[in-house]
N, CA, C, O and CB atoms as a CASP TS submission, in Angstrom:
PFRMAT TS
TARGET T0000
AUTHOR 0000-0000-0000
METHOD Language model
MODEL 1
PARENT N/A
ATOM      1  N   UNK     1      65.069  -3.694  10.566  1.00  0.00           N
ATOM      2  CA  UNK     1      65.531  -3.316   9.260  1.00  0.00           C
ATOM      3  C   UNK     1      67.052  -3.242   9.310  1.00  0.00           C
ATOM      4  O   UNK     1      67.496  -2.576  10.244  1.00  0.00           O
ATOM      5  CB  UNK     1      64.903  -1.971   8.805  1.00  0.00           C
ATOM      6  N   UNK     2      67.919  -3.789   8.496  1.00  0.00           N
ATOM      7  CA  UNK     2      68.809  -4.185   8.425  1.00  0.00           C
ATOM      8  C   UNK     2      69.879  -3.475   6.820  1.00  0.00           C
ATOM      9  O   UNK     2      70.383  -4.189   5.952  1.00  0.00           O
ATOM     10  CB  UNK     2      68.337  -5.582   8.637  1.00  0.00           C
ATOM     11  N   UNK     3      69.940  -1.988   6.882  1.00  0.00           N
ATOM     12  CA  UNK     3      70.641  -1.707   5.924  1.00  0.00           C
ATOM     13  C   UNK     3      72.223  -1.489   5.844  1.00  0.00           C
ATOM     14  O   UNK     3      72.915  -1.085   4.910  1.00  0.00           O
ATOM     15  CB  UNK     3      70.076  -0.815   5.592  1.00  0.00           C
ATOM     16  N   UNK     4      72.491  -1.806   6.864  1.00  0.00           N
ATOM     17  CA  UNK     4      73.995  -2.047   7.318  1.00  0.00           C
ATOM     18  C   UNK     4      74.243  -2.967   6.158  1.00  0.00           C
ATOM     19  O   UNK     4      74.136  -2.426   5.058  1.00  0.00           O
ATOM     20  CB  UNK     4      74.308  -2.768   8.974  1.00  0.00           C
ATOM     21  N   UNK     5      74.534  -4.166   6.168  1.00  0.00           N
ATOM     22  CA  UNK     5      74.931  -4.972   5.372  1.00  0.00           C
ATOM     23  C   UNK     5      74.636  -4.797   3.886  1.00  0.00           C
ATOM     24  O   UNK     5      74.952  -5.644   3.051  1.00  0.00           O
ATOM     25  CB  UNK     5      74.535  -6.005   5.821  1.00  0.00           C
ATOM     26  N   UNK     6      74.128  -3.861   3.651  1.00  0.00           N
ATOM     27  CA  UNK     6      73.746  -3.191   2.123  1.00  0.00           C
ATOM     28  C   UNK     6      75.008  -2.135   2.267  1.00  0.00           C
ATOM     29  O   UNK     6      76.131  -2.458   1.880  1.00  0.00           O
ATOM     30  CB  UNK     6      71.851  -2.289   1.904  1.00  0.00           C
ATOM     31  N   UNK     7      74.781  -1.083   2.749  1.00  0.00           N
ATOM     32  CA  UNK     7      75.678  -0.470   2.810  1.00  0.00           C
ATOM     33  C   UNK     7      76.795  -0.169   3.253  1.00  0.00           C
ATOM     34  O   UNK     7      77.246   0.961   3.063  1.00  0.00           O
ATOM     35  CB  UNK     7      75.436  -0.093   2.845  1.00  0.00           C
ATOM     36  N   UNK     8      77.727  -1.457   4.188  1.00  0.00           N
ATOM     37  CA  UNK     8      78.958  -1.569   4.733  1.00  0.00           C
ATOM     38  C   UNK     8      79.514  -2.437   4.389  1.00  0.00           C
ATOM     39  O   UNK     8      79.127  -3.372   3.687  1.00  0.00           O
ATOM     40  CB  UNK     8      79.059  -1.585   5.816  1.00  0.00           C
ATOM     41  N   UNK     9      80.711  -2.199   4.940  1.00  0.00           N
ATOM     42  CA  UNK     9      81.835  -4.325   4.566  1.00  0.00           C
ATOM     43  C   UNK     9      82.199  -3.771   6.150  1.00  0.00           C
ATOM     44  O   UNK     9      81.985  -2.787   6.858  1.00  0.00           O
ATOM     45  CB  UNK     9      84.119  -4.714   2.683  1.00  0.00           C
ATOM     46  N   UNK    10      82.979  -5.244   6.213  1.00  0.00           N
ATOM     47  CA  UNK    10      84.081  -5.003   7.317  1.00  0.00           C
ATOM     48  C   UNK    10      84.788  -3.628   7.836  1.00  0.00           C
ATOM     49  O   UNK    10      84.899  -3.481   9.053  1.00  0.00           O
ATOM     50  CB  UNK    10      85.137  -5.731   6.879  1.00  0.00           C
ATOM     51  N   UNK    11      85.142  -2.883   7.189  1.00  0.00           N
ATOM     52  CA  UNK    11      86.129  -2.214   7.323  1.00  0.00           C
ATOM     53  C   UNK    11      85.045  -0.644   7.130  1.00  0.00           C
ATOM     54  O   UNK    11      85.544   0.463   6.930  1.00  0.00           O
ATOM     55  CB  UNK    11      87.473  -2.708   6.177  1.00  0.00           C
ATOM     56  N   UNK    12      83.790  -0.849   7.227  1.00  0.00           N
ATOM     57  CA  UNK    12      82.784   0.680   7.536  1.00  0.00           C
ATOM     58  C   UNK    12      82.075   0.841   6.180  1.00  0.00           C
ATOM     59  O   UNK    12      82.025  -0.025   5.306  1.00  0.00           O
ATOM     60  CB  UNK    12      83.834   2.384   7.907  1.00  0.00           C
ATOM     61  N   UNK    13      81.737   1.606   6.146  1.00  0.00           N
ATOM     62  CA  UNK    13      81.023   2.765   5.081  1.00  0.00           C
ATOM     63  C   UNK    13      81.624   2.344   3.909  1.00  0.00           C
ATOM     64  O   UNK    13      82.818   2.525   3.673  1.00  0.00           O
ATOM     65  CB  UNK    13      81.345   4.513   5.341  1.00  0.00           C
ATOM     66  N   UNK    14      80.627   1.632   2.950  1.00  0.00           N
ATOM     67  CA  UNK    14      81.741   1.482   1.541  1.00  0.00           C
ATOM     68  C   UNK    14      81.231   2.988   0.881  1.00  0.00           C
ATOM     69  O   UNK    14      80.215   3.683   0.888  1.00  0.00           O
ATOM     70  CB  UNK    14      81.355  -0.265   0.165  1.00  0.00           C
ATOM     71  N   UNK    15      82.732   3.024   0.261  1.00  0.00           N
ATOM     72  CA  UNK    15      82.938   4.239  -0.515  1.00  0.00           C
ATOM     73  C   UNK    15      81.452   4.763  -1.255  1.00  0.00           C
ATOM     74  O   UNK    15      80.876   5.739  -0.775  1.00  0.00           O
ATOM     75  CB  UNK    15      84.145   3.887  -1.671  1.00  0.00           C
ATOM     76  N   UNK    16      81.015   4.210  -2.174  1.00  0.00           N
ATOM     77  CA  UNK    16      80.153   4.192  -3.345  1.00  0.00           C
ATOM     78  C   UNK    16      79.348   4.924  -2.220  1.00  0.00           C
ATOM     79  O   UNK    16      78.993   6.048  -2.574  1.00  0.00           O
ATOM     80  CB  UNK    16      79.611   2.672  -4.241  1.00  0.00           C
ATOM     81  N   UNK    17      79.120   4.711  -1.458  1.00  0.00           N
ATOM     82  CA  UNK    17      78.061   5.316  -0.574  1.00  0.00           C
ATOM     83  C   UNK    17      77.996   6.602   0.635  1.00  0.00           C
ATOM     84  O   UNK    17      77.182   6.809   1.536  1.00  0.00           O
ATOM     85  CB  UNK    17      77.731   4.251   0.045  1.00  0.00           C
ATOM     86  N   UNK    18      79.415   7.446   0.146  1.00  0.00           N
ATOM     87  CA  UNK    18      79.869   8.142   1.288  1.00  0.00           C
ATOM     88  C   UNK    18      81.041   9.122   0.452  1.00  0.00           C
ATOM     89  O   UNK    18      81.835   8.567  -0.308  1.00  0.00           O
ATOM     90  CB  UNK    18      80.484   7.005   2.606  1.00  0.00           C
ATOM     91  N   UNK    19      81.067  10.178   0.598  1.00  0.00           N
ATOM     92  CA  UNK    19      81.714  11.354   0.446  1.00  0.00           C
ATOM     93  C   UNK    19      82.896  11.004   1.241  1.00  0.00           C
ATOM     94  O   UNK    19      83.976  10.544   0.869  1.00  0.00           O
ATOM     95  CB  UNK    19      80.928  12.617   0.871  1.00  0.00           C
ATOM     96  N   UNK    20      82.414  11.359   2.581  1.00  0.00           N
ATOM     97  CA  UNK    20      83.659  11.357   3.497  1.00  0.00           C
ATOM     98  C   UNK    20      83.821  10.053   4.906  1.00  0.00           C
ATOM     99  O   UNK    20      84.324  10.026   6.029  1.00  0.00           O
ATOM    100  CB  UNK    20      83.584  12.998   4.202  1.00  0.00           C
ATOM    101  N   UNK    21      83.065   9.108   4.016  1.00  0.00           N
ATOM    102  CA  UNK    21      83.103   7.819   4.805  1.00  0.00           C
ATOM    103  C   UNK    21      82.844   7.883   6.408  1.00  0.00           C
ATOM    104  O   UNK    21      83.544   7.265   7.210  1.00  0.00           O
ATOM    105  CB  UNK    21      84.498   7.208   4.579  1.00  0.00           C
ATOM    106  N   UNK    22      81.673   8.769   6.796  1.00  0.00           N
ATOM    107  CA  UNK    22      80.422   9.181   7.443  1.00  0.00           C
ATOM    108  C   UNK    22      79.365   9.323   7.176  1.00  0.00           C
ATOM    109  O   UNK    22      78.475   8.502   7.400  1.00  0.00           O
ATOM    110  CB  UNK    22      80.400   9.931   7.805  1.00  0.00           C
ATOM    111  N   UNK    23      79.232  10.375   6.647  1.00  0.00           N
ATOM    112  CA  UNK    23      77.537  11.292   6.029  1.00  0.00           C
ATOM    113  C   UNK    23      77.564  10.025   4.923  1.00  0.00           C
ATOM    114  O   UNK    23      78.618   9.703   4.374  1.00  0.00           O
ATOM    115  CB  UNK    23      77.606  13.600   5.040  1.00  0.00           C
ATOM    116  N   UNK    24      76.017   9.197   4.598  1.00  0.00           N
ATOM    117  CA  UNK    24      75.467   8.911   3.487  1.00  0.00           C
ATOM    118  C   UNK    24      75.168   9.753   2.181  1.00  0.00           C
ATOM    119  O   UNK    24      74.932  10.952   2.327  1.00  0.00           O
ATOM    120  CB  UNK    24      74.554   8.519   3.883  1.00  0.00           C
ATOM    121  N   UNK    25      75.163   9.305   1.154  1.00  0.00           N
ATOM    122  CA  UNK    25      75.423  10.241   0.093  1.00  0.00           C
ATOM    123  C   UNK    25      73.857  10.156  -0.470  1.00  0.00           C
ATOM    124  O   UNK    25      72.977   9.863   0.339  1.00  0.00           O
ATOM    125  CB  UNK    25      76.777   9.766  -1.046  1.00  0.00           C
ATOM    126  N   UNK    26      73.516  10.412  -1.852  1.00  0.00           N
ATOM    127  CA  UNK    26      71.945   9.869  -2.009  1.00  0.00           C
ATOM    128  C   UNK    26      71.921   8.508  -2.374  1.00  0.00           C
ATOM    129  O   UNK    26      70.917   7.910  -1.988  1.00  0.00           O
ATOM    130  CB  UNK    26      71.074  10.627  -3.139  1.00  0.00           C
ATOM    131  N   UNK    27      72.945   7.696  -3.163  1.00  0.00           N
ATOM    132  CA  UNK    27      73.139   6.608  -3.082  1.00  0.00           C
ATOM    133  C   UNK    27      72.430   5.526  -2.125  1.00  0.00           C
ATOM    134  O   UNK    27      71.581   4.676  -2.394  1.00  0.00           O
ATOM    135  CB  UNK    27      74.188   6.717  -2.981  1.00  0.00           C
ATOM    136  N   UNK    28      73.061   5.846  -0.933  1.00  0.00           N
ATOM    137  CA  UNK    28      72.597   5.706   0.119  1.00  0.00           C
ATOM    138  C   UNK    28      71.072   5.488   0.977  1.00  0.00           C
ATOM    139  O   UNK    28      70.399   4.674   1.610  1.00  0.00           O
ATOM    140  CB  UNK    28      73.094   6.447   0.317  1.00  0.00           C
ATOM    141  N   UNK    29      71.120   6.899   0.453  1.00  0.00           N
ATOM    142  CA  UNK    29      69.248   7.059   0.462  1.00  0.00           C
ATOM    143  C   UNK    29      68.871   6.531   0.016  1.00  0.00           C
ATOM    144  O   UNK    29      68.333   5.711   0.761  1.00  0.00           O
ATOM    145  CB  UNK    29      68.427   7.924   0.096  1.00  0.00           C
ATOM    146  N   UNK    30      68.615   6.229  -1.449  1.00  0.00           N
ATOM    147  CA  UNK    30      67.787   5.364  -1.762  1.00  0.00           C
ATOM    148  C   UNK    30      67.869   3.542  -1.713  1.00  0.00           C
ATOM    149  O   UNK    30      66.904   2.933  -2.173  1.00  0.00           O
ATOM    150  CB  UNK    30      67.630   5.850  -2.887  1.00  0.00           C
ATOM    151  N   UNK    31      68.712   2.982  -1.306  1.00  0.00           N
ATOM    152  CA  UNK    31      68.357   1.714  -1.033  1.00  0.00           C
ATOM    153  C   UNK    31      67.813   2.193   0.428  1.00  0.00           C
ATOM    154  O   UNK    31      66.845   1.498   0.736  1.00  0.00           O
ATOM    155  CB  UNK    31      69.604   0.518  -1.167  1.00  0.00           C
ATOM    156  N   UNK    32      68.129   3.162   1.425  1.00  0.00           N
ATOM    157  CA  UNK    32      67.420   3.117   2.758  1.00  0.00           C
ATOM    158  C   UNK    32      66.157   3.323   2.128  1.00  0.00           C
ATOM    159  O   UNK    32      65.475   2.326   2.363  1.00  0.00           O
ATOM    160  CB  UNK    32      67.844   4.220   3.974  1.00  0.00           C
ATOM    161  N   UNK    33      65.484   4.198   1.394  1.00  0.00           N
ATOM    162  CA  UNK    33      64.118   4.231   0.908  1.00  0.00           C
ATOM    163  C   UNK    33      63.868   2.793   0.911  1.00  0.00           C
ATOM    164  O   UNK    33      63.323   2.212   1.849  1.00  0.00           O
ATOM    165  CB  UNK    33      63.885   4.955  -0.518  1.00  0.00           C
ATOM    166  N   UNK    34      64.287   2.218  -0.183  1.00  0.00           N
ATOM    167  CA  UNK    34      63.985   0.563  -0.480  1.00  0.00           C
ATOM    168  C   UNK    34      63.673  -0.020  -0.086  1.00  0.00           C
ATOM    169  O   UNK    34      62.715  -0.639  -0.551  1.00  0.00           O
ATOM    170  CB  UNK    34      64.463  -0.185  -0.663  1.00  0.00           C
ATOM    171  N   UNK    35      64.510  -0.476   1.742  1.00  0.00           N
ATOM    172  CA  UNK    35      64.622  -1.002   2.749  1.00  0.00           C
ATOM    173  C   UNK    35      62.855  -1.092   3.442  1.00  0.00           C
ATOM    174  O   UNK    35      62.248  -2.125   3.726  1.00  0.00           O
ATOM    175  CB  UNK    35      65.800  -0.170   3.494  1.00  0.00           C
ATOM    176  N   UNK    36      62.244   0.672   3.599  1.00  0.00           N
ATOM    177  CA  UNK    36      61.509   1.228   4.611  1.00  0.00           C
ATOM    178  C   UNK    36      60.340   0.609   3.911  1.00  0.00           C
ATOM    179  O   UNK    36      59.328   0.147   4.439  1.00  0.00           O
ATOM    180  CB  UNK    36      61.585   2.869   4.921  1.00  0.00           C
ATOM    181  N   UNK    37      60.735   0.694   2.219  1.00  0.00           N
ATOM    182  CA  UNK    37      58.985   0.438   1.539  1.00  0.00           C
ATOM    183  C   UNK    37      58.806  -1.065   1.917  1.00  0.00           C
ATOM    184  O   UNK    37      57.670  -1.347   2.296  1.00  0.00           O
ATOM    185  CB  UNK    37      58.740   0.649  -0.558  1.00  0.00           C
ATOM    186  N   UNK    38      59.863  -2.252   1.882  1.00  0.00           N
ATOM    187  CA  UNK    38      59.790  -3.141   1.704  1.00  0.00           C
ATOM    188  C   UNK    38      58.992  -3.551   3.108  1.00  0.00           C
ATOM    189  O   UNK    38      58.077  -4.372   3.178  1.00  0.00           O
ATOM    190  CB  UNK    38      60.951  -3.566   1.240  1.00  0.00           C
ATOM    191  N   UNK    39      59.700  -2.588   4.488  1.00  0.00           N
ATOM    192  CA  UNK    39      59.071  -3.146   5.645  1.00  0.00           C
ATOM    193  C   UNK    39      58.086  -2.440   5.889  1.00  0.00           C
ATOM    194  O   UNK    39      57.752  -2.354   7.070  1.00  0.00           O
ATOM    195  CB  UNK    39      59.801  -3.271   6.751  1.00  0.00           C
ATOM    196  N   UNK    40      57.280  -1.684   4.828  1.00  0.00           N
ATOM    197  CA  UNK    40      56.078  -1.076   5.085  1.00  0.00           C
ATOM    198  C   UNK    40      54.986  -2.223   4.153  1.00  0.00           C
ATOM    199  O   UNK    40      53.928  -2.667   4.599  1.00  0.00           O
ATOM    200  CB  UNK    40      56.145   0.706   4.545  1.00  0.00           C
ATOM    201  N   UNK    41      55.359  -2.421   3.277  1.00  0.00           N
ATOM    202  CA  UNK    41      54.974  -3.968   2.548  1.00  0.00           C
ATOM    203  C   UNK    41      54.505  -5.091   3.315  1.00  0.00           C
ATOM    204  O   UNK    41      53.528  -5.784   3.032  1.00  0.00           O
ATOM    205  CB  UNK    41      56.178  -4.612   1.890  1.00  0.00           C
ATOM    206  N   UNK    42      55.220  -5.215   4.245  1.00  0.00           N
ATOM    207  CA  UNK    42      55.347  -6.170   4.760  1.00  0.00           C
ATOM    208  C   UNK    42      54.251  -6.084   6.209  1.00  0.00           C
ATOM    209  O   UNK    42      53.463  -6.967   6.549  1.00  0.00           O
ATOM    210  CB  UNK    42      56.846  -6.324   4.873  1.00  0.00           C
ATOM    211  N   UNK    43      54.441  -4.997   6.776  1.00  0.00           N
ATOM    212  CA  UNK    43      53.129  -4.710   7.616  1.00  0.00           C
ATOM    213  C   UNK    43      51.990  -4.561   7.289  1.00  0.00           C
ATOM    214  O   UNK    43      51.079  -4.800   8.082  1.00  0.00           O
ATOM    215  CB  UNK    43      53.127  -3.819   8.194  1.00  0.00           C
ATOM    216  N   UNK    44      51.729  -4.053   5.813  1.00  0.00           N
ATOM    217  CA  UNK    44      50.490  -3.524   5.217  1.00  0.00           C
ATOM    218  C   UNK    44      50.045  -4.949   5.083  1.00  0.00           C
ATOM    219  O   UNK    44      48.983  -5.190   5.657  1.00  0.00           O
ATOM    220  CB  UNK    44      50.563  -2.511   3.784  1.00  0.00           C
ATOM    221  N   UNK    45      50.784  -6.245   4.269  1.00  0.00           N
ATOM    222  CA  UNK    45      50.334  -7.324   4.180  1.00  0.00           C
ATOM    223  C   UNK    45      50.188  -8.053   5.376  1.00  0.00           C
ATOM    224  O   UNK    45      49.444  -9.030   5.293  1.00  0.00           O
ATOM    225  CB  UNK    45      50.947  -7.863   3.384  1.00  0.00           C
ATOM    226  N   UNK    46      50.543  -7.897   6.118  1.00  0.00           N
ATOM    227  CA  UNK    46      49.957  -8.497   8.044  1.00  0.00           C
ATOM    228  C   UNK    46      48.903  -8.045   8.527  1.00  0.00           C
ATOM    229  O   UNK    46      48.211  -8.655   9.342  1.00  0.00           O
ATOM    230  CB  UNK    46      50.869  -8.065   9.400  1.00  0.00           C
ATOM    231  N   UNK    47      48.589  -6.569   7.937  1.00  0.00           N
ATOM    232  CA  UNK    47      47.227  -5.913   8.605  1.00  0.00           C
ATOM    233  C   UNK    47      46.180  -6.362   7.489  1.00  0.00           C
ATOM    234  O   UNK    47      45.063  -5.844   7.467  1.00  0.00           O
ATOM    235  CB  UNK    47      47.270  -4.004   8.831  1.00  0.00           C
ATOM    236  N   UNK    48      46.533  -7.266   6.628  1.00  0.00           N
ATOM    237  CA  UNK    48      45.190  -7.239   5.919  1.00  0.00           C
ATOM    238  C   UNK    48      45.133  -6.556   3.980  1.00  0.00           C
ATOM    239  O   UNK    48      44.436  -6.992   3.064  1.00  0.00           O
ATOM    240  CB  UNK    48      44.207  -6.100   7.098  1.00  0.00           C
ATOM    241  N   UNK    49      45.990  -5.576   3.957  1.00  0.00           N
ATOM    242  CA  UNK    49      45.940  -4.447   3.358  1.00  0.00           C
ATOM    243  C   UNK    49      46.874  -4.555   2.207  1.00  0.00           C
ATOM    244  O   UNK    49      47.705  -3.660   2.055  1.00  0.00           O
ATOM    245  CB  UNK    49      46.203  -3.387   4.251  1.00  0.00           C
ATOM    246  N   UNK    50      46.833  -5.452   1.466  1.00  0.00           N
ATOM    247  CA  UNK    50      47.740  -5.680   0.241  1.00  0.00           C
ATOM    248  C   UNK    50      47.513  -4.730  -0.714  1.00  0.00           C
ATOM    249  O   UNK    50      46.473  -4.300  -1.212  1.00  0.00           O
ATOM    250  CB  UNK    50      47.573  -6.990  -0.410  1.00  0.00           C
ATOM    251  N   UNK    51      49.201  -4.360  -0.957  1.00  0.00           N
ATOM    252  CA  UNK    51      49.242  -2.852  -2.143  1.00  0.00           C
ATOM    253  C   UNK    51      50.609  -3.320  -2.865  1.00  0.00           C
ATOM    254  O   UNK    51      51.094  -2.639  -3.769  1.00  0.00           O
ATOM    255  CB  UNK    51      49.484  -0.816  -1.213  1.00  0.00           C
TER
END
């Protein structure tokens, strides 16, 4: 899973996504939510188990 490139550039932590350009903000959170359903999607449909 690959949310780096969602949530960084070159130069770190884009703003939109960071208070103090460390800690994730909820912003943040939720494309990581996004990320987790998509690769839970994606296993459920390998085991058989389409939802």
């Amino acid at each position: 899973m690959d949310i780096n490139s969602r949530l960084s550039s070159n130069h770190g932590l884009k703003k939109e996504f960071s208070r103090d350009g460390t800690h994730l903000n909820e912003s943040a959170y939720i494309i990581w939510a996004e990320e987790i359903k998509s690769v839970l999607k994606t296993i459920e449909k390998s085991q058989g188990n389409p939802k």
